[in-house]
N, C-alpha and C positions, 0 to 999 in steps of 0.2 A: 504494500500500500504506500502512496507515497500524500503524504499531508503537505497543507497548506498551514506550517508553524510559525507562531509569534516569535521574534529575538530582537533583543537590545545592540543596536549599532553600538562596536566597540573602539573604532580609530578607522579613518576613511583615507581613504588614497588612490590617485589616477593611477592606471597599472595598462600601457599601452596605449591610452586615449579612454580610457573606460574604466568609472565610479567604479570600487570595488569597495568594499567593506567588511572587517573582521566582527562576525556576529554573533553572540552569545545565546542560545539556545536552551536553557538552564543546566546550565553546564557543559554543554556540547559548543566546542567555536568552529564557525565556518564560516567560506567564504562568499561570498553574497555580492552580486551585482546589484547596482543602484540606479542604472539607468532611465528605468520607469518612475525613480521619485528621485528626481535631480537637487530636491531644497531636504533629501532627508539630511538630518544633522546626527550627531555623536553623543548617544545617551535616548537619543528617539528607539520607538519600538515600530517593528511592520513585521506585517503578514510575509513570510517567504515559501515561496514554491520553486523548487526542483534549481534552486540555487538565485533564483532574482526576486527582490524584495518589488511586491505590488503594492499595500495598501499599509498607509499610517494607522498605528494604532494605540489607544491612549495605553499609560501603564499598569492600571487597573485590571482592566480587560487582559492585556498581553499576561499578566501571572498568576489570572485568574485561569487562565485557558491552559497556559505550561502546567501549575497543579494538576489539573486536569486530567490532561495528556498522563503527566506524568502513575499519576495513580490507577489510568488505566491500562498504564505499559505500551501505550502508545509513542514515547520518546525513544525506549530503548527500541521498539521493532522499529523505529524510522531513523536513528543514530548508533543502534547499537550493531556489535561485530558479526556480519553474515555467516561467519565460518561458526560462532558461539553459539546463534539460534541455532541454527541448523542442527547441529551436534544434538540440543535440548529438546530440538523436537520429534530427534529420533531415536530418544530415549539412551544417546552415547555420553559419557563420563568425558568432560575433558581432558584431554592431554600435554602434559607439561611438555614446554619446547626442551629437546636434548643438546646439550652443547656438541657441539664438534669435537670427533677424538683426533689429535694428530698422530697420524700413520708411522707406525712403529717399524724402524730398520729392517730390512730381510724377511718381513710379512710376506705371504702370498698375496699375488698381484702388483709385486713394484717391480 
C-alpha cells in the first residue's frame, strides 16, 4: 500500500534546479520534492505521496494523523524494512547478518 503521509519539513535545499527537502515522518527522514508547494517553508507540515509533498497541512492534524498511522502499523508497513515484513509474514525468525571469515592459508579452493 502506499499512503499519502503527513511530515515536518526538516532543512530545504535546490539539488539540480529542484526544491528538495529532508522530511520527518515520525521518525522516519526522507527525501521529498517540493515543487508543487514552492512557498512550503522549514518547520511546515504537508501531505507527501510516493516522494513529493502536495498539500499544506496545519500541525494539529499532521500528528494527529502520524499517531494514527502509527498505532495502526501503518508507518512501519509504508517505512519499515521489506526484507523484515516479509520474513514476519511468513512466519521466518530473523537472521542475524554473519561477519565475513577471512580465508584461511592452504584451505581448499585457493
Amino acid at each position: 500500500m502506499c499512503l499519502a503521509v503527513p511530515g515536518r519539513v526538516l532543512d530545504i535545499e535546490e539539488r539540480d534546479g529542484t526544491r528538495m527537502a529532508d522530511v520527518d515522518f515520525g521518525g522516519v527522514v526522507k527525501e521529498v520534492c517540493l515543487e508543487y508547494l514552492p512557498d512550503l517553508q522549514v518547520g511546515e507540515y504537508a501531505i507527501v505521496h510516493v516522494g513529493f509533498a502536495l498539500q499544506r497541512l496545519d500541525e494539529e492534524s499532521a500528528k494527529q494523523t502520524l499517531e494514527l498511522f502509527a498505532e495502526l502499523g501503518m508507518l512501519q508497513e509504508e517505512f519499515g524494512d521489506a526484507w523484515e515484513m516479509a520474513a514476519a509474514e511468513a512466519g521466518v525468525e530473523p537472521v542475524e547478518p554473519v561477519e565475513p571469515v577471512e580465508p584461511v592459508e592452504g584451505a581448499r579452493g585457493q
